[in-house]
C-alpha positions in Angstrom: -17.7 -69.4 -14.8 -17.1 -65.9 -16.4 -20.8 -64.9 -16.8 -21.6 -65.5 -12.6 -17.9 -63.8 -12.1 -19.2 -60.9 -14.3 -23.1 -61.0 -12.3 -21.3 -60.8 -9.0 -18.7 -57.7 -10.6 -21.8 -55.9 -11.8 -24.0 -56.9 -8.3 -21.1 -55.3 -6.2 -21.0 -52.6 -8.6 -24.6 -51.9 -8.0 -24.3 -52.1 -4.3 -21.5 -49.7 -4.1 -24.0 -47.2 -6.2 -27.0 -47.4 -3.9 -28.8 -48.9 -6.5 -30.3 -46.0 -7.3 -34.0 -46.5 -8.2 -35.0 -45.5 -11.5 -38.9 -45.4 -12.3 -41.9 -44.3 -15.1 -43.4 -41.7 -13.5 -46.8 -42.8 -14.8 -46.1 -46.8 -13.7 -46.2 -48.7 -10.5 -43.7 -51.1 -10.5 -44.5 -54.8 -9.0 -41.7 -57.1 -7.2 -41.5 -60.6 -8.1 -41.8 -63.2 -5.5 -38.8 -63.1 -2.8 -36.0 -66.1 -3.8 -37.2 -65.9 -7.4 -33.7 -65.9 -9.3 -33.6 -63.3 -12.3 -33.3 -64.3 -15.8 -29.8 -63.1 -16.7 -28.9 -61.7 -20.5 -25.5 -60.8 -21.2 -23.6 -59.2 -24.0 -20.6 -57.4 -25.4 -22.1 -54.4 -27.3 -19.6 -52.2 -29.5 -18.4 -48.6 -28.1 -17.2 -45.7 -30.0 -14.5 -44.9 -27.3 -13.7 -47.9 -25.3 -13.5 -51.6 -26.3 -16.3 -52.9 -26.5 -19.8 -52.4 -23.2 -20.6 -55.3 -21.2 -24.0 -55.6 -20.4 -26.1 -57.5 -17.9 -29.6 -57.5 -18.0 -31.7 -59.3 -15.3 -35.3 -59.1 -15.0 -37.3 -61.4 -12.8 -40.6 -62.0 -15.4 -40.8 -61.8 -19.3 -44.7 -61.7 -18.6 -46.5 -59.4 -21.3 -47.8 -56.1 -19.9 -46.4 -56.3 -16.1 -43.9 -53.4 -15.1 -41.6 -54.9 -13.0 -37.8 -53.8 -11.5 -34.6 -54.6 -13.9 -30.9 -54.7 -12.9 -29.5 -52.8 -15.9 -25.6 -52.8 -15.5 -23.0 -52.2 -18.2 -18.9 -52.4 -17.9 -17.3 -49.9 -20.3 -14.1 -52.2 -21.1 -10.5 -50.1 -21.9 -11.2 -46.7 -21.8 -8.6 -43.9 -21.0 -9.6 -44.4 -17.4 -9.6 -48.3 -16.7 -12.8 -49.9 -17.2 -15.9 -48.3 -16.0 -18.7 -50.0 -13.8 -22.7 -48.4 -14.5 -25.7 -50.2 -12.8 -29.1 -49.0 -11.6 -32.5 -50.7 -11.2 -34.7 -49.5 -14.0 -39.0 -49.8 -14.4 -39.1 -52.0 -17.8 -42.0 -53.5 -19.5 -42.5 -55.9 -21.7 -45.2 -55.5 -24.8 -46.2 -56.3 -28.4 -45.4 -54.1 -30.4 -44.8 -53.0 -33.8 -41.5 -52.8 -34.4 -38.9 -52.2 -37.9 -40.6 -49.5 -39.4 -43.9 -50.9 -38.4 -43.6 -54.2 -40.8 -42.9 -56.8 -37.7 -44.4 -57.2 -34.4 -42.7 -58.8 -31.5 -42.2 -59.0 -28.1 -40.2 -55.7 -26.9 -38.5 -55.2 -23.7 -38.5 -51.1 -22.9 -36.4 -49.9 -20.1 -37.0 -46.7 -18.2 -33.7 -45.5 -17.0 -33.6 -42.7 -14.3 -32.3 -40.5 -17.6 -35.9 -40.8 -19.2 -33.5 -40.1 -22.6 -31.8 -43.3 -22.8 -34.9 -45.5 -22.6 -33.6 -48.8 -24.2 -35.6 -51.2 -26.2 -35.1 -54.8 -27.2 -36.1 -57.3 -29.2 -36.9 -60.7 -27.1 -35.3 -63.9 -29.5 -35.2 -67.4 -29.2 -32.8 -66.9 -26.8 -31.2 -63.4 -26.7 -32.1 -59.9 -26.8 -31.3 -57.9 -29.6 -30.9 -54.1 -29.2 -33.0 -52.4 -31.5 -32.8 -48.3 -32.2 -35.0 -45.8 -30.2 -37.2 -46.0 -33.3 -37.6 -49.9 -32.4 -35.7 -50.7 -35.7 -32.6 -53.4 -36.0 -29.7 -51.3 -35.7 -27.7 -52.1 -39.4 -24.3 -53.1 -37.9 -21.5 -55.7 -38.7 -21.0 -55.3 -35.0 -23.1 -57.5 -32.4 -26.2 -56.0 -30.5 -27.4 -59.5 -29.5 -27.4 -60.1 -25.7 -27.5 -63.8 -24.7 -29.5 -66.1 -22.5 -27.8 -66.9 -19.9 -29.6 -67.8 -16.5 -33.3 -68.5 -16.7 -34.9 -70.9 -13.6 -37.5 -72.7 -16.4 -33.8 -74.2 -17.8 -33.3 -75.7 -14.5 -34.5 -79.3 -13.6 
């Protein structure tokens, strides 16, 4: 299957990196129980200079207000230099919050990169994440910022 080919690509990746820890200052992370598989997300997100960004997201609890560890890993596909592997383990939270120019509320996803610049934020769906703008708006876009369920244990019986 391409998406656990891709989850093993980005795990080695993040190996080979040191998984370099990435936290919020001001938060305490918490682990989730040992064994417990991560819910995966994964998406092709456009790129101004390569072909398009794969990204894996795996957190291990989509629990309101609990800071918890995220594998954050992207592939930048066809650039000048081969494709180009990026993973660290971020501090994220999950909240509701107001959201589109402070006319929706949802459930946002907020990751803390070690580059406290880039925090992401992302819009939980039915069943995918969509990317929203660092002023938690939709980003206007004929190209996808939509990444997809794929791995969750509560779809497993």
């Amino acid at each position: 299957m391409v998406t656990s080919h891709l989850f093993k690509r980005v795990g080695m990746v993040a190996v080979v990196l040191g998984m370099t820890a990435c936290q919020n200052p001001d938060t305490k992370p918490q682990t989730a129980p040992p064994n417990s598989p991560p819910i995966q997300y994964v998406g092709h997100l456009p790129c101004a200079d390569c072909e398009s960004i794969t990204t894996t997201i795996a957190l291990n609890s989509t629990a309101i207000g609990e800071y918890s560890d995220v594998v954050f890993a992207e592939i930048y596909e066809g650039t000048s230099d081969g494709d180009q592997p990026f993973a660290e383990v971020c501090t994220a939270v999950i909240v509701n919050r107001w959201y589109q120019d402070s006319t929706r509320e949802g459930k946002i996803l907020t990751l803390f990169p070690e580059d406290q610049a880039n925090q992401q934020h992302y819009l939980f769906q039915e069943s995918s994440l969509l990317k929203l703008d660092r002023d938690l708006n939709k980003i206007e876009s004929t190209y996808p910022y939509e990444l997809t369920l794929t791995y969750s244990p509560e779809t497993e019986e």
